[in-house]
C-alpha positions as CSV (number, residue, x, y, z in Angstrom):
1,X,81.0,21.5,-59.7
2,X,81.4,24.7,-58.5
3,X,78.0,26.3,-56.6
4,X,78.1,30.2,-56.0
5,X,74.9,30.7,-54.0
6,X,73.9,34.4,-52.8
7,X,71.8,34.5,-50.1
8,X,73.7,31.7,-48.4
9,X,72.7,32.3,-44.7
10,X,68.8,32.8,-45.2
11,X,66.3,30.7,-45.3
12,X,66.3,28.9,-48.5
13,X,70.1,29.1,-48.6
14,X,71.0,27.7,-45.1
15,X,68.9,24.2,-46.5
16,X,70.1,24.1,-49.6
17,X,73.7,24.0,-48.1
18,X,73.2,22.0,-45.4
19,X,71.7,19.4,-48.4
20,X,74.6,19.7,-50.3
21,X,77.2,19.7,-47.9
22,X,75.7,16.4,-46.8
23,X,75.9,15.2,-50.6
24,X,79.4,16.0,-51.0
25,X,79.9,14.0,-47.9
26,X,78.5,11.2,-48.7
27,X,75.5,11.3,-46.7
28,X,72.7,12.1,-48.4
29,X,72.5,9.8,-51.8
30,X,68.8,10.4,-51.9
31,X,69.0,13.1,-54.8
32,X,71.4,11.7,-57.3
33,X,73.5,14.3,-57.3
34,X,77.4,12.2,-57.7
35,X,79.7,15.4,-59.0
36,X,82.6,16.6,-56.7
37,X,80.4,19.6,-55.1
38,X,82.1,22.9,-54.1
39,X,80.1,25.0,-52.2
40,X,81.1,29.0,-52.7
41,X,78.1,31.2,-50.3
42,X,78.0,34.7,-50.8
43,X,75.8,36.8,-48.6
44,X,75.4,40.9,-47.0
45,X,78.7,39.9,-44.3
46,X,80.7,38.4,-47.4
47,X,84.5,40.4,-48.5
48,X,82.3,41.8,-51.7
49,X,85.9,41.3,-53.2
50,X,84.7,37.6,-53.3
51,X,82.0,38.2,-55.9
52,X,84.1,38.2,-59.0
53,X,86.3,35.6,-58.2
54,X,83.1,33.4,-57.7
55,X,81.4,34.1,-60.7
56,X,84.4,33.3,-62.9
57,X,84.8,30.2,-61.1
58,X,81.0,29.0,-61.1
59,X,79.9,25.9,-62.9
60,X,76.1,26.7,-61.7
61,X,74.8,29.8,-59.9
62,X,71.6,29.8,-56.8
63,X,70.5,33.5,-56.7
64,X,68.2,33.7,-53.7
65,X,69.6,36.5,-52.0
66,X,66.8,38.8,-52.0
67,X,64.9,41.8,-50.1
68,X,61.3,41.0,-48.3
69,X,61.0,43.3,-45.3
70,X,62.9,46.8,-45.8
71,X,62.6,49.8,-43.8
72,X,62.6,51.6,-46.6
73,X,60.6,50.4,-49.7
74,X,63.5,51.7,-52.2
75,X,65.3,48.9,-50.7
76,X,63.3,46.5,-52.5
77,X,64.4,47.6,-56.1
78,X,68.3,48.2,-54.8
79,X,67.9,44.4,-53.2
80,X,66.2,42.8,-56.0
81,X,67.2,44.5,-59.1
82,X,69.9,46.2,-57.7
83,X,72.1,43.0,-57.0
84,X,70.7,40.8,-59.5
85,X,72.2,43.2,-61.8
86,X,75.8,43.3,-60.1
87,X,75.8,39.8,-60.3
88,X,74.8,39.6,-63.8
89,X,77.3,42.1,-64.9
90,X,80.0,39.9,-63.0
91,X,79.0,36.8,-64.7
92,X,79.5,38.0,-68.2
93,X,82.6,40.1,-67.9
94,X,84.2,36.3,-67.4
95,X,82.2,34.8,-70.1
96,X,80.7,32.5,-68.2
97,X,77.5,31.1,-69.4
98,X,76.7,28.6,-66.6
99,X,73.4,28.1,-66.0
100,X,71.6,30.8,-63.4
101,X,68.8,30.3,-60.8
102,X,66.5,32.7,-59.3
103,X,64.0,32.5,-56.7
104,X,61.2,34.7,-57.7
105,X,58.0,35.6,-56.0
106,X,54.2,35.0,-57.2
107,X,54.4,38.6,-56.3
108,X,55.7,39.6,-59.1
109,X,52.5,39.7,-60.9
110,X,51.2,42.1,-58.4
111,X,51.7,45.8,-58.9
112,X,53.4,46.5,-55.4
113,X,56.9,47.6,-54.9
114,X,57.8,44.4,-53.6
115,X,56.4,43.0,-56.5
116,X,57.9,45.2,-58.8
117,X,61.2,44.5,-58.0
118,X,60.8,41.2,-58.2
119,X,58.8,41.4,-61.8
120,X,62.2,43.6,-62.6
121,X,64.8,40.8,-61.3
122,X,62.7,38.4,-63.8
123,X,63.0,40.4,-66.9
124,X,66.6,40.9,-66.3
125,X,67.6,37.3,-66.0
126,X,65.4,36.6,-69.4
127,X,67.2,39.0,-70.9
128,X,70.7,37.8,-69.8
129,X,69.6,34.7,-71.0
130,X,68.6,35.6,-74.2
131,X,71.5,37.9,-74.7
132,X,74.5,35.5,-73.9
133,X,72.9,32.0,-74.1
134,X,73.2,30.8,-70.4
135,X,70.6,28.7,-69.6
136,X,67.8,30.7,-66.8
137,X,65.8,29.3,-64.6
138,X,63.3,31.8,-62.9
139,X,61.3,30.3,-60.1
140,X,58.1,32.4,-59.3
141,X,57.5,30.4,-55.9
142,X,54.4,30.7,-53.6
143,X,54.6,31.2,-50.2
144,X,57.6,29.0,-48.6
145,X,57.8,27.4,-45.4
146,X,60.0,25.3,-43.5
147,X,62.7,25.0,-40.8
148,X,65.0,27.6,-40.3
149,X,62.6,30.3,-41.7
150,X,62.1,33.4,-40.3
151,X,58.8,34.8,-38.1
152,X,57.7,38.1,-38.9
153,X,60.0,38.0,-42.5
154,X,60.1,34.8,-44.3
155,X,56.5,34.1,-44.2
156,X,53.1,33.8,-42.0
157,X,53.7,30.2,-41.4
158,X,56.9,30.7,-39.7
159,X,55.4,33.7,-37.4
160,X,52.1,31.3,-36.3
161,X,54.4,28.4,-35.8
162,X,57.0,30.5,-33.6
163,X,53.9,32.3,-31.5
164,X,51.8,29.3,-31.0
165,X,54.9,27.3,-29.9
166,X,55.8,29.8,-27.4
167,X,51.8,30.6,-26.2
168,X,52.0,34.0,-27.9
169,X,48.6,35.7,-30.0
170,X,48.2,35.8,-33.4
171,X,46.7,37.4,-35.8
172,X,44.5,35.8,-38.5
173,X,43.3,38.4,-41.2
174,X,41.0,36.7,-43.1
175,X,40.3,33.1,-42.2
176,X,39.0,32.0,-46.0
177,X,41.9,33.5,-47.7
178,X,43.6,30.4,-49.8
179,X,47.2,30.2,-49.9
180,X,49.5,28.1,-52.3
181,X,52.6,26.5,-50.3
182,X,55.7,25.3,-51.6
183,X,57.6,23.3,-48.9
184,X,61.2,23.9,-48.2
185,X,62.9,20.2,-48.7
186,X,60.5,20.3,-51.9
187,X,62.2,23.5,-53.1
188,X,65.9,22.1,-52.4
189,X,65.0,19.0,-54.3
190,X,63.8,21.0,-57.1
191,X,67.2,23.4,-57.5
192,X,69.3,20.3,-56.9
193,X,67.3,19.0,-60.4
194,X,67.7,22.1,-62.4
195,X,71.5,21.1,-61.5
196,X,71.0,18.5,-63.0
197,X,69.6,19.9,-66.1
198,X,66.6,19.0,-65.6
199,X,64.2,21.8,-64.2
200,X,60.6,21.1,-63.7
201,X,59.5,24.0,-66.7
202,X,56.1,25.5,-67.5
203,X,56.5,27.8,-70.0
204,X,59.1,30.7,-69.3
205,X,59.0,30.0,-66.1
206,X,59.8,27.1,-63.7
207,X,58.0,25.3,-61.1
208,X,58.3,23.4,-57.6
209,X,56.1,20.5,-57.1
210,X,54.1,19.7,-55.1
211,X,52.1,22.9,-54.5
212,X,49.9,22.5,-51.5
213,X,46.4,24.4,-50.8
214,X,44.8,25.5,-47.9
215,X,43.2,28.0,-46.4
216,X,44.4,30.2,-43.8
217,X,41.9,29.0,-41.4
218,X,42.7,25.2,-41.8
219,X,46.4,26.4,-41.3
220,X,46.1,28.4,-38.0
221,X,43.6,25.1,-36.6
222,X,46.1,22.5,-37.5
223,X,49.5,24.2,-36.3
224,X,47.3,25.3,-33.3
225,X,46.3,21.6,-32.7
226,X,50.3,20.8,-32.4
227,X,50.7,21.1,-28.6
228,X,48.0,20.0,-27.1
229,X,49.1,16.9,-28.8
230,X,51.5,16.6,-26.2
231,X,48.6,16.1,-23.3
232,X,46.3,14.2,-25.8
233,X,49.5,11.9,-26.9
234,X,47.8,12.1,-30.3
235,X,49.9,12.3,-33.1
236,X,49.1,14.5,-36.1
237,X,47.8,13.2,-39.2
238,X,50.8,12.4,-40.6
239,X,49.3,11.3,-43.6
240,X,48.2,14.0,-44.9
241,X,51.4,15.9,-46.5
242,X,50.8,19.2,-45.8
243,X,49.7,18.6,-41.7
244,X,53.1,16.5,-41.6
245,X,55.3,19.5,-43.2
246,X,53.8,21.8,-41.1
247,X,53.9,19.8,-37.9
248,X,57.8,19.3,-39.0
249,X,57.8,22.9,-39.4
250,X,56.3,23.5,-35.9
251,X,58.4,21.6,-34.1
252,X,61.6,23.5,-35.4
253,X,60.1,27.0,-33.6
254,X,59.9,24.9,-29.9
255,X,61.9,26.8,-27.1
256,X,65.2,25.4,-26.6
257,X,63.7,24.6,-23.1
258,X,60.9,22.8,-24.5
259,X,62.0,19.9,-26.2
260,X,60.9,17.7,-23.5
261,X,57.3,16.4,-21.7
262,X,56.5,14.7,-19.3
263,X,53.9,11.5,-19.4
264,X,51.5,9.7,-17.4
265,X,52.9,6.9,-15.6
266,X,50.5,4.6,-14.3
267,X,52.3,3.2,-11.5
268,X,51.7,0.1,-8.8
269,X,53.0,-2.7,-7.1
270,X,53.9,-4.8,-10.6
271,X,55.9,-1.8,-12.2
272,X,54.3,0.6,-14.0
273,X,52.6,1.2,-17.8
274,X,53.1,4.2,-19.9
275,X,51.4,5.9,-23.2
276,X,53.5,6.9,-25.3
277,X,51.8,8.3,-28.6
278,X,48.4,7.5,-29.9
279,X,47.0,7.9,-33.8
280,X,43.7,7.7,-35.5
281,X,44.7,5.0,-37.5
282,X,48.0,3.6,-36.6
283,X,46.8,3.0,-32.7
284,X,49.1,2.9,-29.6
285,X,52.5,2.7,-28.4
286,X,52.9,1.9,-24.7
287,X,55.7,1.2,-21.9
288,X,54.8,-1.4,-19.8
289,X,57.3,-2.1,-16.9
290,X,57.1,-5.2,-15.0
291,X,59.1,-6.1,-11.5
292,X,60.9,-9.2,-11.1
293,X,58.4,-12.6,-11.2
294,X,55.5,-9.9,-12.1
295,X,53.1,-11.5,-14.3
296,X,51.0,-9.0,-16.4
297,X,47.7,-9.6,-18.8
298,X,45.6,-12.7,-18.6
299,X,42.7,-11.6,-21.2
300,X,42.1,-11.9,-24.8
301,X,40.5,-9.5,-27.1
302,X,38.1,-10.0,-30.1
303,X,39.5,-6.9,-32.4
304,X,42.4,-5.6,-31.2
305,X,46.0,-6.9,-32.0
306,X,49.4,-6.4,-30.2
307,X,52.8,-6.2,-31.1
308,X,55.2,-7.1,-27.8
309,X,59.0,-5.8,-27.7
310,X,60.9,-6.9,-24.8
311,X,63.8,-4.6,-24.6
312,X,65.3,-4.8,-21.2
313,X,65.2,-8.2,-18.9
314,X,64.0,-11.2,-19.7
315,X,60.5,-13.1,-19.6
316,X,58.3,-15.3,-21.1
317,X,54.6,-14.9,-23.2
318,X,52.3,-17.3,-22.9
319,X,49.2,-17.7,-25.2
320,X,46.4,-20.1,-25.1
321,X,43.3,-20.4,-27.8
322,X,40.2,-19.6,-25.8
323,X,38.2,-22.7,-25.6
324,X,41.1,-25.2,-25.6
325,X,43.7,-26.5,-23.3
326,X,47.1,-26.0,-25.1
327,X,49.2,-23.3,-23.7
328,X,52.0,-21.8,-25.9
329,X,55.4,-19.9,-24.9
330,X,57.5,-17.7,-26.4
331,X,60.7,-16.7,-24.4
332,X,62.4,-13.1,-24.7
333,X,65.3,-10.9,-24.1
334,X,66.2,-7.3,-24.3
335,X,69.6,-8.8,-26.0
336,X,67.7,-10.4,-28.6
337,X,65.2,-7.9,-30.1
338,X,62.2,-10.4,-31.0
339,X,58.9,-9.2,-32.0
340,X,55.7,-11.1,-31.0
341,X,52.4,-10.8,-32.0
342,X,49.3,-11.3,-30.0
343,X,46.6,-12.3,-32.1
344,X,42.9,-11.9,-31.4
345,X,41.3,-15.1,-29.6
346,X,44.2,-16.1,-27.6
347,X,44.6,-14.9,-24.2
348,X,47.9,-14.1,-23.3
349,X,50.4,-13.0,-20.2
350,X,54.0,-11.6,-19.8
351,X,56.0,-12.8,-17.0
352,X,59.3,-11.6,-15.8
353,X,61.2,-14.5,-15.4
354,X,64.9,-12.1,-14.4
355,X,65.9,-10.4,-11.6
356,X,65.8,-7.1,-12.9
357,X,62.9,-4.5,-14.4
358,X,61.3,-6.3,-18.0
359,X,60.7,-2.9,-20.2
360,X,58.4,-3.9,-23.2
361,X,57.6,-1.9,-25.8
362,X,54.0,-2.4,-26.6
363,X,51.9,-1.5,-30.2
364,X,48.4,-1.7,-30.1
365,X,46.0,-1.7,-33.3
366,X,44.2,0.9,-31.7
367,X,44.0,3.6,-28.7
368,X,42.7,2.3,-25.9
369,X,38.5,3.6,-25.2
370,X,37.3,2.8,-21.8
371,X,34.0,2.8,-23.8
372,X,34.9,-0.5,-25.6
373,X,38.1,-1.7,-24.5
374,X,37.9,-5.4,-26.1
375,X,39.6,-6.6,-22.8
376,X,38.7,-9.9,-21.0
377,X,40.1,-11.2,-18.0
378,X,41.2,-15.2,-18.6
379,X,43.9,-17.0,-17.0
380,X,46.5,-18.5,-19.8
């Protein structure tokens, strides 16, 4: 299958290749997408001599070249008419009728002149459709976010999510306006259906699913949560899907210097132990270091479970039912990845039993609160 896709090196276009180039090669078999792919991008630095030897060759065509921020406001009309038009024209002096996609903007209901040229682009493309048969598939999407978009262009997401992650201001305009969002992986998965032949329709138009609704308020407080997340080690709720888009989002726009923080080693005699990340509802993961012959723990817990990972050295856990005498041992290895759990009512050790550093990788049910830490001291 041959794909001519215009806009190739903006946002929506720089995903969607990277997707399909990763489906040609055999890694990405998510989609179902199993046809020989050829990938033909056509953007404002391509040999416009290209353009018609791509659009007799194209088996499907991506139109999401398009105009958002012009310095001059006639540029909207010569981008998104304009083009649309050339391309159109290109497509039916070689006969072909393969199928056509355009992006589209829920601005083109509004009477603006970005809206208008978008509302013109729309006509045009039913109109080719009508006129040579080719199946259309006009996508009036929402507002669009994702890596590899734009601040101050592609959308306000992108512009809070670059600022905040570099400590610059914002500005919020009205905290109770609602927005629709359309993610960007959600959009790719949607154009690699429609080909497919099968676009998600709704009436003359098509859509991307899921649509996601907040306000702009909820928005700025959630991406503005992001870094202090890094002090607080608590992780985003991830399980909400719009906070875990966004946070992917976020984390895109980090300075190239950034990537990295630092954490709080608690540090002594025995080795050391190390929060890693904590959650609401998924608890704790922890470092704990121990020095050779180091024994670490003796106490049980009512509520809170463990999971133990030994993944450097070698040691032993011992467990023993509070109340009786019987003392069980499980023996690990960072060559052997074994997990073990430590279930409530037991009280329980690790002991280095080599002669280097044990590094265990330790899960707890929940975050640790000094409050009510469920922690008491008995020998094994």
């Amino acid at each position: 299958m041959n794909i001519l896709i215009t806009g190739a090196k903006g946002f929506m276009g720089k995903n969607l290749i990277a997707t399909l180039e990763a489906i040609r090669d055999g890694k990405d078999k998510s989609h179902g997408l199993t046809t020989e792919l050829n990938i033909l991008p056509y953007d404002l630095d391509t040999d416009p001599a290209l353009l018609d030897g791509y659009c007799r060759q194209a088996d499907f065509v991506c139109h999401l070249a398009g105009v958002n921020r012009p310095k001059d406001t006639a540029e909207f009309m010569e981008g998104n008419f304009g083009f649309t038009s050339t391309l159109l024209t290109a497509l039916k002096k070689h006969g072909n009728r393969s199928p056509v996609l355009i992006t589209s903007s829920i601005q083109a209901a509004l009477d603006n002149p970005y809206g208008q040229s978008k509302k013109a682009g729309e006509n045009l493309m039913f109109a080719y459709g009508r006129e040579t048969g080719a199946p259309v598939y006009v996508y009036r999407l929402p507002n669009a976010f994702g890596k590899w978009s734009r601040p101050n262009y592609n959308s306000a997401i992108a512009t809070f999510c670059n600022n905040i992650a570099r400590g610059l201001p914002i500005t919020v305009s009205d905290r109770a306006n609602a927005l629709n969002l359309v993610y960007i992986d959600d959009i790719v998965a949607e154009i690699i259906r429609a080909m497919q032949g099968k676009p998600n329709r709704a009436g003359e138009f098509c859509e991307v699913q899921p649509v996601h609704q907040a306000t702009l308020g909820q928005i700025v407080d959630w991406i503005s949560s992001f870094p202090e997340s890094r002090t607080s080690l608590q992780v985003p709720q991830l399980d909400q899907p719009l906070v875990k888009k966004l946070y992917s989002t976020y984390l895109s726009f980090l300075p190239e210097d950034a990537f990295a923080y630092p954490l709080t080693m608690h540090v002594d005699d025995r080795g050391s132990f190390t929060e890693v990340l904590r959650s609401p509802d998924r608890g704790q993961v922890s470092i704990n270091i121990s020095k050779p012959g180091i024994t670490k723990g003796n106490h049980w817990h009512h509520t809170k479970n463990e999971k133990f990972l030994v993944v450097k050295g070698q040691g032993v856990i011992r467990f023993r039912k509070i109340g009786e005498d019987q003392v069980i041992e499980y023996f690990v290895n960072g060559d052997e990845l074994k997990v073990v759990d430590i279930p409530t009512g037991y009280t329980h050790n690790i002991e280095n039993l080599g002669q280097e550093d044990m590094v265990t990788l330790m899960w707890a049910n929940e975050p640790f609160d000094p409050q009510k830490p469920d922690t008491y001291f008995e020998k094994v």
